[in-house]
C-alpha positions in Angstrom: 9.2 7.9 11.5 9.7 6.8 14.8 6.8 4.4 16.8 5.0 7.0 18.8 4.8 9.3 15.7 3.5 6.5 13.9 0.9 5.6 16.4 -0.1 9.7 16.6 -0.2 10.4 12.8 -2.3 6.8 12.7 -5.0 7.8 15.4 -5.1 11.5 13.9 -5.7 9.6 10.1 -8.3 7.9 11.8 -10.1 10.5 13.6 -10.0 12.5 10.3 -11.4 9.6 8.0 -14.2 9.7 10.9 -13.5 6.3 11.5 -14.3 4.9 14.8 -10.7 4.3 16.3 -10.3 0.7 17.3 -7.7 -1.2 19.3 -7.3 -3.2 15.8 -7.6 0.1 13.2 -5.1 1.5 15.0 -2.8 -1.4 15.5 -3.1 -2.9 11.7 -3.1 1.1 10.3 0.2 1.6 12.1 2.2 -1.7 11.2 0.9 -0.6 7.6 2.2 2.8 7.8 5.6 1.7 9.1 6.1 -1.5 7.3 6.4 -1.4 3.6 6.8 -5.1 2.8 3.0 -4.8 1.4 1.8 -7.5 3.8 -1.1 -9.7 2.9 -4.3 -10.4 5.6 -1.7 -13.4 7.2 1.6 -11.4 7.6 -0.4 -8.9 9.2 -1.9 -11.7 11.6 1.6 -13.4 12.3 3.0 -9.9 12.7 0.6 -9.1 15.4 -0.4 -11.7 17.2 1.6 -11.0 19.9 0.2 -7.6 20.4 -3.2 -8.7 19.3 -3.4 -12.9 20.4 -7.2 -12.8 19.8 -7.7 -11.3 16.4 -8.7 -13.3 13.1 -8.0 -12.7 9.4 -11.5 -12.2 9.3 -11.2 -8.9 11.5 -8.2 -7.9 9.5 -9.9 -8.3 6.0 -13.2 -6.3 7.2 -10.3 -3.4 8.7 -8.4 -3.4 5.4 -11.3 -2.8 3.6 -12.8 -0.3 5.6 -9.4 1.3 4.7 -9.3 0.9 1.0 -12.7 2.0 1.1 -11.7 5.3 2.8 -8.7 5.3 0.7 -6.5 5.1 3.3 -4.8 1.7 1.9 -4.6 0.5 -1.3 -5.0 -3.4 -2.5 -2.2 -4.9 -4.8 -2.6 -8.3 -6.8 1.0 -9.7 -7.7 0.2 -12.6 -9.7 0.5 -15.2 -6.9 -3.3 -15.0 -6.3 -2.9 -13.4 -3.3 -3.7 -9.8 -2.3 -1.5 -7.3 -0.9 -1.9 -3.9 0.9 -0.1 -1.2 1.4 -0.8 2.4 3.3 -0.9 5.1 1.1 0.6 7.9 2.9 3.0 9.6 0.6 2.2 9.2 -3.6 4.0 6.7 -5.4 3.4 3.7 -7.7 4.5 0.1 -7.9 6.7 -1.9 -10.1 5.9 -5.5 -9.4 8.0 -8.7 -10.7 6.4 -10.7 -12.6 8.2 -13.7 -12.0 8.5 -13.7 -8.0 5.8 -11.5 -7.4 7.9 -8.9 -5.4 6.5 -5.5 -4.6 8.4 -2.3 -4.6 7.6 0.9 -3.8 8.6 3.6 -6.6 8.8 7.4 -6.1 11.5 9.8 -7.7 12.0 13.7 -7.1 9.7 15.6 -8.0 7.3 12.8 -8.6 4.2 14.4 -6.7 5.3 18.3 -8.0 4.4 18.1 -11.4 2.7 21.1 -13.1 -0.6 19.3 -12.9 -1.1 16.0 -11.7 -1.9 13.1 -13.0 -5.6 13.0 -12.0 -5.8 17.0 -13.3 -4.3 15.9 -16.4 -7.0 12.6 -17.2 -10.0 14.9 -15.8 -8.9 17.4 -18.7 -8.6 15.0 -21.5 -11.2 12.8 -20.6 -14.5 15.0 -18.8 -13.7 12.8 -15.9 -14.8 13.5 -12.1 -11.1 11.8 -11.1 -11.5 10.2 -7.5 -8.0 9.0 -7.6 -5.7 6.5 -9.0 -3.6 3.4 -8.7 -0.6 2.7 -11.1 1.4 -0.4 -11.4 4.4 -1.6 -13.7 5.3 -4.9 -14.3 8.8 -6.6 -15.3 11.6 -8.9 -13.9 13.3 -7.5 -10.4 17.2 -7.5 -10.6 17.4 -10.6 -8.3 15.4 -12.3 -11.1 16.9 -11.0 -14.0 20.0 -12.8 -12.5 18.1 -16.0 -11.4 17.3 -15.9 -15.5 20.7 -15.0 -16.9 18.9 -12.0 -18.0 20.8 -8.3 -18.9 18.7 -5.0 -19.2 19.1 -3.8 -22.8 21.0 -0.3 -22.5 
């Protein structure tokens, strides 16, 4: 995605969410949506305070949960204490170490094409109204598995 489609997909998400569309929306909405190191509230800050000099975490925390509350961005605890976000654009999970705390992004073929999703399938056993859904795995990331002396079990 290159930066101008970034920026236009971001003001259209915007204008759909009927969100008013802010110099800071826009700007933290777009570094989400083309960064996907799952920043917390002060790598976003250090990221753009060149673009932005004048704007404090308190600014970004009220934007980012504007977000999550429009579902636009989803929160992530790794175990640090510290929370992360990350734009939700395309469906995936997360597999999250839980040694070092690293965040990855997980998606396969045909992840999002299943015969009936997963929300469809939890509304069906359960009598649910399903509003959506957040799904996390935790283990060791290869960099820590050798840190540890640690081999996968084939």
């Amino acid at each position: 995605m290159t930066n101008s489609s970034v920026m236009e997909d971001t003001l259209k998400l915007l204008k759909d969410h009927k969100l008013r569309v802010t110099p800071q929306r826009h700007i933290i909405l777009a570094y989400l949506a083309s960064h996907h190191n799952h920043p917390t509230v002060e790598t976003i800050r250090d990221a753009l305070s060149k673009e932005l000099p004048n704007m404090g975490s308190s600014t970004i925390y009220n934007t980012l949960n504007t977000f999550v509350d429009h579902r636009l961005v989803v929160e992530l605890q790794n175990g640090d204490g510290s929370t992360h976000y990350d734009y939700f654009g395309t469906p995936h999970y997360h597999a999250i170490c839980t040694n070092c705390g690293k965040i990855v992004d997980v998606t396969y073929p045909g992840f999002d094409k299943d015969e009936k999703t997963l929300e469809e399938k939890t509304a069906e056993i359960s009598g649910y109204m399903i509003s959506g859904n957040h799904m996390e795995v935790y283990g060791l990331c290869p960099e820590c598995q050798v840190k540890l002396g640690i081999t996968q079990k084939k």
